[in-house]
C-alpha positions as CSV (number, residue, x, y, z in Angstrom):
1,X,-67.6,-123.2,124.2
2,X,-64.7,-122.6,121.7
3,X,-64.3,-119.0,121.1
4,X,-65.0,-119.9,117.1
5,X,-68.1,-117.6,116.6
6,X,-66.1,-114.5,116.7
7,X,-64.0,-115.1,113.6
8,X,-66.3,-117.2,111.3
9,X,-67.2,-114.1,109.5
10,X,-63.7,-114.2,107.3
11,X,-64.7,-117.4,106.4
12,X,-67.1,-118.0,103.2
13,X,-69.9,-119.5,102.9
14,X,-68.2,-122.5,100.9
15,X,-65.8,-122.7,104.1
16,X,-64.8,-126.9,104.5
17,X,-67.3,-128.6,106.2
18,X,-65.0,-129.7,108.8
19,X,-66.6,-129.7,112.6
20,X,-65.1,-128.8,115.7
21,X,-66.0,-129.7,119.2
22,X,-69.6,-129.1,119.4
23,X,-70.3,-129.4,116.1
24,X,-68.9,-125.8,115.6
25,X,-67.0,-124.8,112.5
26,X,-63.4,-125.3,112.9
27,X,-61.7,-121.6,113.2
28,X,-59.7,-120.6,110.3
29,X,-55.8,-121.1,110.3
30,X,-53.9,-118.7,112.8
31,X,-52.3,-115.6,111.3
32,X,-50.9,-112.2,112.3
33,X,-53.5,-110.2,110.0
34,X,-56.6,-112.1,112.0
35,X,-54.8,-111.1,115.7
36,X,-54.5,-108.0,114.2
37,X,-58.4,-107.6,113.0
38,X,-60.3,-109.7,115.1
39,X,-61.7,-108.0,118.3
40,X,-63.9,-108.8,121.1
41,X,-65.4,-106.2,122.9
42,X,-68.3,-107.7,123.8
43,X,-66.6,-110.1,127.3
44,X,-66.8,-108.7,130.7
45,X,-63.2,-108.5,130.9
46,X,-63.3,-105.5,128.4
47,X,-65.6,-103.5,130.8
48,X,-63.4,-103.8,133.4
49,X,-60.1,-102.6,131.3
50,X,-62.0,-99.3,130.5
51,X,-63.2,-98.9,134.2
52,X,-60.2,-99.6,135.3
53,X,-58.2,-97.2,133.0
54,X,-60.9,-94.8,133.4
55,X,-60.6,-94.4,137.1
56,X,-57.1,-94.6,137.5
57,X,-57.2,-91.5,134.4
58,X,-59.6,-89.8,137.0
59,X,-57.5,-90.1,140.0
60,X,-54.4,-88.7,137.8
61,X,-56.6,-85.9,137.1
62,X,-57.7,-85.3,140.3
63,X,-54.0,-84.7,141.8
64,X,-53.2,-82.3,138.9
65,X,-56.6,-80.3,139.9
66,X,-54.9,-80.1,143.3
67,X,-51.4,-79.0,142.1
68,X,-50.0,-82.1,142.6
69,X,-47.5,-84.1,140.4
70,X,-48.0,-88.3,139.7
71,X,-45.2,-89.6,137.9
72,X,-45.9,-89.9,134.0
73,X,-44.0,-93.2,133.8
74,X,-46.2,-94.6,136.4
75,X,-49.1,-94.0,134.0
76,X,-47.5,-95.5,131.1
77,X,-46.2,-98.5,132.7
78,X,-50.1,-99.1,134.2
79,X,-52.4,-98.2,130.8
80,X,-49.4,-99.7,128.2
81,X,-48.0,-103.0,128.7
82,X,-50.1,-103.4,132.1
83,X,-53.9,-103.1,131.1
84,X,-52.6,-103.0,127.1
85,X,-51.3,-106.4,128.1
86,X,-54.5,-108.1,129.1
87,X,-55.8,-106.1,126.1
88,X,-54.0,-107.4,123.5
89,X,-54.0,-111.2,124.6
90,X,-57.9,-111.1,125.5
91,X,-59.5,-109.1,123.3
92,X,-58.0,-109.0,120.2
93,X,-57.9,-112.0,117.9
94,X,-55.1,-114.0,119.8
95,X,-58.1,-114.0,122.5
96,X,-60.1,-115.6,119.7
97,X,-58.0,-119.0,119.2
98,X,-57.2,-118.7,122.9
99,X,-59.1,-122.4,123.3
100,X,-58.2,-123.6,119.7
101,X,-54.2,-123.6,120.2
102,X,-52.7,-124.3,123.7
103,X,-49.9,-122.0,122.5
104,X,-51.9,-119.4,122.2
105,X,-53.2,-120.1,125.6
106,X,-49.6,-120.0,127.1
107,X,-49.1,-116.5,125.7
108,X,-52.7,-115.4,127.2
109,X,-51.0,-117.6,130.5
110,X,-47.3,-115.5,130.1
111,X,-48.9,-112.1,129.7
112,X,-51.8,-112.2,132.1
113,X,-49.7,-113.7,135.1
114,X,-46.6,-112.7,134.4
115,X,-46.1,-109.4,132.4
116,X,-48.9,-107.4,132.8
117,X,-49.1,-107.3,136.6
118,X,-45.5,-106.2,137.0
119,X,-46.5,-103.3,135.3
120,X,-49.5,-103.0,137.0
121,X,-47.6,-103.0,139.9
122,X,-45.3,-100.0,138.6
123,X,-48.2,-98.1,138.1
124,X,-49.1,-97.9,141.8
125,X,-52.5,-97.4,141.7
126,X,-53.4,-98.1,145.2
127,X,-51.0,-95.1,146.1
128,X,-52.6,-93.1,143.9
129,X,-56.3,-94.5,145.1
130,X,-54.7,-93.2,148.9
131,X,-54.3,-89.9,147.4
132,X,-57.5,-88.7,145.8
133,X,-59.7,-91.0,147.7
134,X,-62.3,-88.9,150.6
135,X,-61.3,-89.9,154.1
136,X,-64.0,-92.4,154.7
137,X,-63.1,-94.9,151.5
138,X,-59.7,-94.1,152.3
139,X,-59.7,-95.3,155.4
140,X,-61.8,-98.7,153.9
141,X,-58.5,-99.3,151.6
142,X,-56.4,-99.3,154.3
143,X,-58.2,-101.4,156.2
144,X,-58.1,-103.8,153.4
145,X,-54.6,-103.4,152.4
146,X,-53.6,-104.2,156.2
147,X,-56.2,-106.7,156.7
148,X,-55.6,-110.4,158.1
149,X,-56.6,-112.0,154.5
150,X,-54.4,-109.6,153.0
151,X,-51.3,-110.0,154.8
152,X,-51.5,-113.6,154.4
153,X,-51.9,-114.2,150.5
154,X,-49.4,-111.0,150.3
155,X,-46.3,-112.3,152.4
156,X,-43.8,-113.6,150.2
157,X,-43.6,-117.2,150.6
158,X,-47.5,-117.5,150.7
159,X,-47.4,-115.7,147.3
160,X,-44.6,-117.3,146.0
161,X,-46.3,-120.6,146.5
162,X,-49.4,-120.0,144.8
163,X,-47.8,-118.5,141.7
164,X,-45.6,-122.0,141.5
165,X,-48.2,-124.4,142.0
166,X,-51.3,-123.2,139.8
167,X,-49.9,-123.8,136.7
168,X,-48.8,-127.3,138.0
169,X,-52.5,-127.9,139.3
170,X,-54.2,-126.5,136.4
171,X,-52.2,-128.3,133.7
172,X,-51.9,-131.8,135.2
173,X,-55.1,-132.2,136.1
174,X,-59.1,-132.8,134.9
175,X,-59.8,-129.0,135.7
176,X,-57.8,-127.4,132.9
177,X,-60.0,-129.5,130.2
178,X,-62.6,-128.7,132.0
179,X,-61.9,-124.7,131.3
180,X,-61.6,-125.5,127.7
181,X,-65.5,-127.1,127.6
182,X,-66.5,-124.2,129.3
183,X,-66.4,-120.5,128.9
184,X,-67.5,-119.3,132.3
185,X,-64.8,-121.2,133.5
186,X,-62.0,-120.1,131.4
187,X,-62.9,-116.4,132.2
188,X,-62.2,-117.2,135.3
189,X,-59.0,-118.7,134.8
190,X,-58.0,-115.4,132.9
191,X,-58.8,-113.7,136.3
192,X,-57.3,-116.0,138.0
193,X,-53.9,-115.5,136.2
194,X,-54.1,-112.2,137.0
195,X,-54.6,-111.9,140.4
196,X,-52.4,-114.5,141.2
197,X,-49.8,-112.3,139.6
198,X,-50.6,-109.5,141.1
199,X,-50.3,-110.7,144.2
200,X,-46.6,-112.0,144.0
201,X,-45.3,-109.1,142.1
202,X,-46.7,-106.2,144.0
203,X,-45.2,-106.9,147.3
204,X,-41.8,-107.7,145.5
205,X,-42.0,-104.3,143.6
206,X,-42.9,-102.5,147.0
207,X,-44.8,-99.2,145.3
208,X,-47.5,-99.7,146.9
209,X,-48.1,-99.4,150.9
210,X,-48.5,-103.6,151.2
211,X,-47.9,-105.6,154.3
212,X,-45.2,-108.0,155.0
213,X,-43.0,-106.5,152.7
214,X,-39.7,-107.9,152.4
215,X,-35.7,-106.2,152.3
216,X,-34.6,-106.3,148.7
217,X,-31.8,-109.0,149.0
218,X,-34.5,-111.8,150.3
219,X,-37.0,-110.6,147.2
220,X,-34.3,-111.1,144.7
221,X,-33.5,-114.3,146.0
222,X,-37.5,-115.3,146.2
223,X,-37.4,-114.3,142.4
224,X,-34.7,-115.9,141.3
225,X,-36.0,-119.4,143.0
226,X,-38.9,-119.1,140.5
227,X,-36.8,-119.6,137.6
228,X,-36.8,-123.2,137.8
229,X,-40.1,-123.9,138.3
230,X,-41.1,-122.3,135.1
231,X,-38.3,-124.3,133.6
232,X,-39.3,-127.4,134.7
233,X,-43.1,-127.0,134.1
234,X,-42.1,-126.4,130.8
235,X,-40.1,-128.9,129.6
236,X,-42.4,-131.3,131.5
237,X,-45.5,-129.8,129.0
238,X,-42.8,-129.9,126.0
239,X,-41.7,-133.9,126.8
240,X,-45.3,-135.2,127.9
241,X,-47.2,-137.8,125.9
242,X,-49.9,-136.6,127.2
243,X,-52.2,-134.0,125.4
244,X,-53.3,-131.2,128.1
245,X,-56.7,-130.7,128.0
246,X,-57.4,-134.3,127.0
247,X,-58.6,-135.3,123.7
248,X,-60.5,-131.6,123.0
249,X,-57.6,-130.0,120.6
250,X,-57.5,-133.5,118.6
251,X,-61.5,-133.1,118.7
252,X,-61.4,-129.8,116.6
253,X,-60.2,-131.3,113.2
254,X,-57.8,-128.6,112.9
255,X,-56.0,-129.2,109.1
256,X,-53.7,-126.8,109.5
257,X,-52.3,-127.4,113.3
258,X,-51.0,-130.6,114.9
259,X,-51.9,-130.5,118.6
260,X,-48.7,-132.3,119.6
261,X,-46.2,-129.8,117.9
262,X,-48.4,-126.9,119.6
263,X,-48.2,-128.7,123.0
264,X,-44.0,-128.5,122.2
265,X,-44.1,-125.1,121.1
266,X,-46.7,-124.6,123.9
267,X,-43.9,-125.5,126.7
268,X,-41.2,-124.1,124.9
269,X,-42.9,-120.5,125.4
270,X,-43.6,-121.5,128.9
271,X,-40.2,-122.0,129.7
272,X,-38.1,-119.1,127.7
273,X,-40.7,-117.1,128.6
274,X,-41.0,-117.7,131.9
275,X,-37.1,-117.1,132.7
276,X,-36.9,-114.3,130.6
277,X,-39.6,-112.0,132.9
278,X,-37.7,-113.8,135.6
279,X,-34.8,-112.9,134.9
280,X,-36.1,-109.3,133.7
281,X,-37.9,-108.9,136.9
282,X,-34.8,-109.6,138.9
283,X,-32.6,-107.0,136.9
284,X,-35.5,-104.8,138.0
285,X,-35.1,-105.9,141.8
286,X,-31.3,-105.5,141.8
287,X,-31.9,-101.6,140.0
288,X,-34.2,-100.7,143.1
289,X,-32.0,-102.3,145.9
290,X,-28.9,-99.9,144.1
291,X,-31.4,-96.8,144.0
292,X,-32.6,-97.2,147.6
293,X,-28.9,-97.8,148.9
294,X,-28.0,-94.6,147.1
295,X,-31.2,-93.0,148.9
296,X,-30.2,-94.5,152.1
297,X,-26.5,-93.2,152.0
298,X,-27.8,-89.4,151.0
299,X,-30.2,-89.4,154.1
300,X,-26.9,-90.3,156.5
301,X,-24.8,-88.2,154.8
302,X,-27.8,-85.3,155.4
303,X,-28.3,-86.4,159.0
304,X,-24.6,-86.5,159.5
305,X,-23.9,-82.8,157.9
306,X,-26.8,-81.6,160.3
307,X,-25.4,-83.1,162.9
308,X,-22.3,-81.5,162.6
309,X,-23.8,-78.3,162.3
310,X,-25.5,-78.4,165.4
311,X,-22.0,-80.0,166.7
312,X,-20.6,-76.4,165.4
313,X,-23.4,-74.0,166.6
314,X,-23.1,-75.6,170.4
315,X,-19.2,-74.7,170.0
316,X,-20.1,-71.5,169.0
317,X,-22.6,-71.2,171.5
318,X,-20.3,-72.4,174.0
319,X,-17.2,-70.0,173.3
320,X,-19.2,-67.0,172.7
321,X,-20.5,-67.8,176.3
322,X,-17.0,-68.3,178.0
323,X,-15.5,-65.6,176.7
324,X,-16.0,-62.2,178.4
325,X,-15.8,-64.6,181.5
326,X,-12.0,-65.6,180.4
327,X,-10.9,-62.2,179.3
328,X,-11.6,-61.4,183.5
């Protein structure tokens, strides 16, 4: 169904009689002030924002009861632009024209799979879960994180080709009109999106304790092969005669948006976007390889020094021993 019944209210009762699909009234035009006003609190994806926030909140709490520090960035990056993210492109009132304007729908796409688990990812919540969790469900996680299942959709090139080819499966194909005629299925695309992210990201980031994990040189290099997908998928949307989702966007009688200038402006956030987090995400790569180098060379220099002090004591040692024995 086309999310439409959430934002009928601004309209009057003398709105135009124009009919969407389904013989819905057609949504009023997009602006800021309605993605700004319009909420909806009401999905199952809202529910699991505030569980999610909330138990992550507890477990912070939980190692501060304890004396122990969690890193205040961590927190940011996870409740801010990671479960913010989904917030603000799911529930608010972009979430509202999310099936009425494909570039709307690319946002939701950019944000959900692309943006929000990187900093999901920064958050490290599964470390954190490690930490406050009892022994028993702690020992559960682990068996998860380290399960078969897991290390197979986590190692790199398994990751790295599920996050390529969804968008390519979904787009050019009967399933992503299919999404659009029905809600239960375009929830579960928004899922979808996420996890999918999640699951390339995470390893590449390396936080959390995940298996398979790569050095740092072949993740940047992973990353930096997923710029031209993203490139290519969306200049392929922003070129195509063909309208996505079939004839449902010229079925809503939109006055006020063409679907073939939203389908360009559709792939042209596609494909900035998409090499801009790339690029982004490979800056970030490149910052941890230079920090853990750095880490790396102050552990040898420590092992080094301590090795030359036990180098010194055993002289010591040794001429302290000899030497009533020389003076003989």
């Amino acid at each position: 169904m086309l999310h439409v019944d959430q934002i009928l209210a601004v309209t009057s009762a003398a709105a135009p009689a124009t009919l969407a699909a389904g013989g819905e009234a057609a949504p009023p035009p997009f602006t800021v002030a309605r993605v700004l006003t319009e909420t909806r609190l009401e999905s199952w994806l809202t529910l699991g924002l505030v569980l999610a926030a909330g138990l992550y909140l507890y477990g912070v709490h939980r190692l501060r009861l304890r004396g122990d520090r969690w890193p205040v960035l961590r927190t940011v990056a996870f409740l801010g632009p990671g479960l913010g993210g989904i917030a603000a492109v799911t529930v608010s009132g972009l979430g509202a024209y999310d099936t009425a304007l494909l570039s709307v729908h690319m946002v939701q796409h950019m944000v959900l799979s692309m943006i929000a688990p990187i900093f999901l990812a920064l958050g490290a919540p599964v470390t954190l879960a490690l930490r406050t969790l009892p022994v028993r469900p702690r020992k559960r996680l682990l068996a998860v994180v380290h399960s078969r299942v897991a290390r197979v959709y986590t190692f790199p090139l398994v990751a790295f080709a599920i996050f390529v080819a969804n968008p390519f499966v979904l787009y050019f194909t009967n399933l992503y009109g299919f999404t659009l005629r029905h809600e239960w299925a375009h929830e579960l695309v928004h899922a979808h999106f996420i996890m999918t992210g999640c699951v390339f990201f995470w390893p590449l980031l390396g936080l959390d304790p995940l298996p398979g994990r790569w050095p740092y040189p072949a993740r940047a290099l992973l990353m930096l092969l997923s710029v031209p997908f993203h490139t290519v998928l969306g200049l392929t949307i922003m070129q195509s005669t063909t309208l996505l989702g079939g004839d449902w966007y010229p079925s809503l009688n939109l006055a006020w948006s063409d679907p073939r200038n939203d389908q360009v402006v559709a792939g042209g956030v596609l494909w900035a976007g998409g090499e801009f987090v790339s690029v982004t995400m490979l800056a970030v790569l490149v910052v941890q390889w230079i920090k853990q180098s750095e880490r790396e060379a102050r552990r040898l220099d420590r092992e080094l020094d301590r090795q030359e002090a036990r180098q010194r004591a055993a002289e010591a040692n040794a001429g302290a021993g000899t030497g009533p024995t020389g003076g003989m």
